[in-house]
C-alpha beads as a LAMMPS data file, in Angstrom:
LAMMPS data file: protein, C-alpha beads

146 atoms
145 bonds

1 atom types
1 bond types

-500.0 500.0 xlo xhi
-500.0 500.0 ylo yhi
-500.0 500.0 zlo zhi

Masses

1 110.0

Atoms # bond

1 1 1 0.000 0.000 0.000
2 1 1 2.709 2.590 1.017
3 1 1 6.136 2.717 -0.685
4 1 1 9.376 4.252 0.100
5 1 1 8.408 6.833 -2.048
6 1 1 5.535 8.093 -0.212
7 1 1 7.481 7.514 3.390
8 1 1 9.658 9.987 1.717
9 1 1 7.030 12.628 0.719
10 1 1 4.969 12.432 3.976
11 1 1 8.180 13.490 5.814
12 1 1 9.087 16.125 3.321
13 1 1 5.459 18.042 3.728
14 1 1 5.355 17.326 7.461
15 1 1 8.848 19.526 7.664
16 1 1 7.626 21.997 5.334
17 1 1 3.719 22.647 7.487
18 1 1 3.884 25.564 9.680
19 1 1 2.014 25.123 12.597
20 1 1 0.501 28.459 14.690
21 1 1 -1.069 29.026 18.044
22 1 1 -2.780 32.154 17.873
23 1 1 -3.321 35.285 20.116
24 1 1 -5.753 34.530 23.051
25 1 1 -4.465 30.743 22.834
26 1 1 -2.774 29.252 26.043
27 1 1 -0.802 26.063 25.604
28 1 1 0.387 24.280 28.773
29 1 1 2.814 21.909 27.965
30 1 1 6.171 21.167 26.092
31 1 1 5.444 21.263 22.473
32 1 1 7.798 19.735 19.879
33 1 1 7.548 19.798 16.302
34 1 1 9.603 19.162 12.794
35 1 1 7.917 21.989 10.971
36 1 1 7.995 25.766 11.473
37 1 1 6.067 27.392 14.067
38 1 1 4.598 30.700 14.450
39 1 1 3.664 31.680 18.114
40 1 1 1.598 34.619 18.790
41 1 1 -0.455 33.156 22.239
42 1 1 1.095 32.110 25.092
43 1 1 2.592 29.031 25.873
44 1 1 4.375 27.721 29.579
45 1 1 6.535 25.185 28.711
46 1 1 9.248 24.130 25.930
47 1 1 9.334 24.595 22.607
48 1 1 11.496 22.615 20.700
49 1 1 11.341 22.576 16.300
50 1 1 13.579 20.959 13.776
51 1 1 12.665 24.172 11.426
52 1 1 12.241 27.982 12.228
53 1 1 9.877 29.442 15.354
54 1 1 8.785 32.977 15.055
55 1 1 7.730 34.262 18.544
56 1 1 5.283 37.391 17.180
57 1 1 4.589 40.469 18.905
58 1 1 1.785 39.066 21.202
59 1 1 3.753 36.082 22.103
60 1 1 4.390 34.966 25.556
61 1 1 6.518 31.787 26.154
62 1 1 7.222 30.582 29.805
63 1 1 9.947 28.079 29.217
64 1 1 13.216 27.014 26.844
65 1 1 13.184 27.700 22.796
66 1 1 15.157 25.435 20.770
67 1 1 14.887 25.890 17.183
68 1 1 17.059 25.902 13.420
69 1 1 16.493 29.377 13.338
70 1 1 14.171 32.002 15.553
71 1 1 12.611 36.001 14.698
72 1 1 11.969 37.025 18.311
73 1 1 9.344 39.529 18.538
74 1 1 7.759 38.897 21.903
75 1 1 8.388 37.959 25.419
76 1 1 10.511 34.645 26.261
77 1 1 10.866 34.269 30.131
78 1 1 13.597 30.712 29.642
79 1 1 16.594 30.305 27.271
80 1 1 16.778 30.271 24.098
81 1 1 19.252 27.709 21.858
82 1 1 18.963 28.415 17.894
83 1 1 21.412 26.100 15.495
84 1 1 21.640 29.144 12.641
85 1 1 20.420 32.293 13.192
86 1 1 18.962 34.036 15.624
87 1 1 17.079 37.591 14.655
88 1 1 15.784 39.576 17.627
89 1 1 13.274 42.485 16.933
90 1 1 12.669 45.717 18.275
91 1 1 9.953 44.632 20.817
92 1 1 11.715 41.105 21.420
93 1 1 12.450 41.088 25.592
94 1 1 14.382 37.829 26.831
95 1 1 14.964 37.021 30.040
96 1 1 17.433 34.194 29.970
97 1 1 20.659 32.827 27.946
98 1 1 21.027 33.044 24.233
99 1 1 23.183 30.451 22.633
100 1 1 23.010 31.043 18.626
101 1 1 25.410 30.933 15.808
102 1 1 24.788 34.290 14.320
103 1 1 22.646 36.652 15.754
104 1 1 21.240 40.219 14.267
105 1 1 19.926 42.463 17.332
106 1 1 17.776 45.032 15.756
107 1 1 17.492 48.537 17.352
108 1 1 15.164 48.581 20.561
109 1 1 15.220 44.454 21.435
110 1 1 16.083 43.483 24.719
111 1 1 17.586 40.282 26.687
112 1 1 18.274 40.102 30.255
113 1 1 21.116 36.894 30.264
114 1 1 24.469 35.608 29.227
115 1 1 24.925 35.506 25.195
116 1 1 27.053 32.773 23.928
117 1 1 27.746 33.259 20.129
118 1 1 29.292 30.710 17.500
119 1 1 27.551 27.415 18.741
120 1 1 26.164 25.217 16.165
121 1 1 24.227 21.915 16.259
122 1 1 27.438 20.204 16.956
123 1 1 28.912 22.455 19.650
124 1 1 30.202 22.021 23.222
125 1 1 28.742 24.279 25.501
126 1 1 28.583 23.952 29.559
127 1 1 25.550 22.672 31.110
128 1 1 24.506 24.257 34.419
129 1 1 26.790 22.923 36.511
130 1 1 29.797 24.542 34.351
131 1 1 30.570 21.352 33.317
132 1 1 30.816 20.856 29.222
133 1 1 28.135 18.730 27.495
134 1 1 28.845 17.655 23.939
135 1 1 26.669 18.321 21.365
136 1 1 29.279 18.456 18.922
137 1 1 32.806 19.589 17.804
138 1 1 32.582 23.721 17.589
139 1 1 34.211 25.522 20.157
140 1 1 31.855 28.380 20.990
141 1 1 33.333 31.597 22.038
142 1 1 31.350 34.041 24.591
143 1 1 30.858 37.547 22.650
144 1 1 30.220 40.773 25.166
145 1 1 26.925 42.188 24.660
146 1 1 26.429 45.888 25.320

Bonds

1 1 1 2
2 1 2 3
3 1 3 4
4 1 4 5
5 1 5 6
6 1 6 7
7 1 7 8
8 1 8 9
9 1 9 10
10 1 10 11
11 1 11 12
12 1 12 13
13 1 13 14
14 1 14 15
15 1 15 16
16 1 16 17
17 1 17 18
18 1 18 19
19 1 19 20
20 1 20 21
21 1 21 22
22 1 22 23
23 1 23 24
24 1 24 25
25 1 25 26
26 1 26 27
27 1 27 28
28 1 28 29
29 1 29 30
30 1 30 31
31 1 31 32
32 1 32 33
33 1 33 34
34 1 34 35
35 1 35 36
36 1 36 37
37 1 37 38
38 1 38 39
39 1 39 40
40 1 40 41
41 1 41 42
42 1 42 43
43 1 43 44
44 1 44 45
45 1 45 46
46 1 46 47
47 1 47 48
48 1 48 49
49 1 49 50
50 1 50 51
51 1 51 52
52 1 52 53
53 1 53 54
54 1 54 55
55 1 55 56
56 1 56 57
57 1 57 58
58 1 58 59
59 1 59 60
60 1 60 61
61 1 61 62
62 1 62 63
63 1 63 64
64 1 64 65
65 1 65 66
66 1 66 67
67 1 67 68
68 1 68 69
69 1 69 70
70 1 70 71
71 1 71 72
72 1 72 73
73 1 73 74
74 1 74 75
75 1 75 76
76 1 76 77
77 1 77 78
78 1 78 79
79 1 79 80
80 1 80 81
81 1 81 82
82 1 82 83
83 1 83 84
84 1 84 85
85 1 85 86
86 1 86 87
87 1 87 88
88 1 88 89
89 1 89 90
90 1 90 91
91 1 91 92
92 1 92 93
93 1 93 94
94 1 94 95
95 1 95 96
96 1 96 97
97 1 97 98
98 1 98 99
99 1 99 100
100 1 100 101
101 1 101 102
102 1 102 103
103 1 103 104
104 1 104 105
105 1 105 106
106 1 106 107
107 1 107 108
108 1 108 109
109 1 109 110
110 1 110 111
111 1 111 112
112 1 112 113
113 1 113 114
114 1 114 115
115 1 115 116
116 1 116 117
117 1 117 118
118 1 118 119
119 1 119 120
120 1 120 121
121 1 121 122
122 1 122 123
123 1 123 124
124 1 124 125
125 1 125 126
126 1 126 127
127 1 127 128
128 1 128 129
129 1 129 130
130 1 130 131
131 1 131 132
132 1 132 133
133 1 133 134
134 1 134 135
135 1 135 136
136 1 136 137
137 1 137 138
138 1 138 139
139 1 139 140
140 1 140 141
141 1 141 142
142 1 142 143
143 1 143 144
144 1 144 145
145 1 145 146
């Protein structure tokens, strides 16, 4: 009944759906996902996707963001690990750690935490003991943020 073929193109449009939870929504509960996900409700928990996360103006997130690559427009009270690139936008407050790749801090944004630039998907970074934890072969390098 099913081939390889469409095994192969059920993964390819479940990484390519974008999923939302919209303003006035409140999701209790880690949510994790292979697609990209727009957030413009409030959610206390995780949020881990394979794919991009856009955290919109009205967003509120209560909890850790791990994602390919993340727009930060809202509120994110937890840290915040993106593979690629990180873009934070003028209304974007965090209140926690950053660890990114590359990140582009427009005019206005905000974060409250440590910012540890130049980590990828297979970087070492410490854990929160101190204490490395491998998730790859990159040595990250801590970049001041003023």
């Amino acid at each position: 009944m099913f081939n390889a073929k469409d095994d192969q193109r059920n993964i390819e449009l479940q990484s390519n759906t974008s999923n939302i939870i919209t303003k006035g929504t409140l999701l209790e509960g880690n949510l994790d996902t292979n697609g990209n996900i727009r957030i413009e409700g409030e959610v206390k928990g995780n949020v881990k996707t394979e794919a991009k996360i856009v955290l919109g103006g009205s967003s509120k997130i209560e909890g850790d963001v791990t994602a390919q690559n993340a727009e930060v427009e809202g509120e994110l009270k937890g840290n915040i690990r993106v593979y690629d690139t990180l873009i934070l936008k003028p209304s974007s407050l965090i209140h926690g750690d950053i660890t990114t790749n590359k990140l582009i801090v427009e005019s206005g944004a905000a974060f409250n935490g440590a910012c540890r630039m130049g980590v990828t998907a297979n970087s070492t970074i410490p854990n929160d003991n101190g204490k490395p934890q491998q998730t790859g072969q990159s040595n990250p390098t801590r970049q001041p943020v003023s």
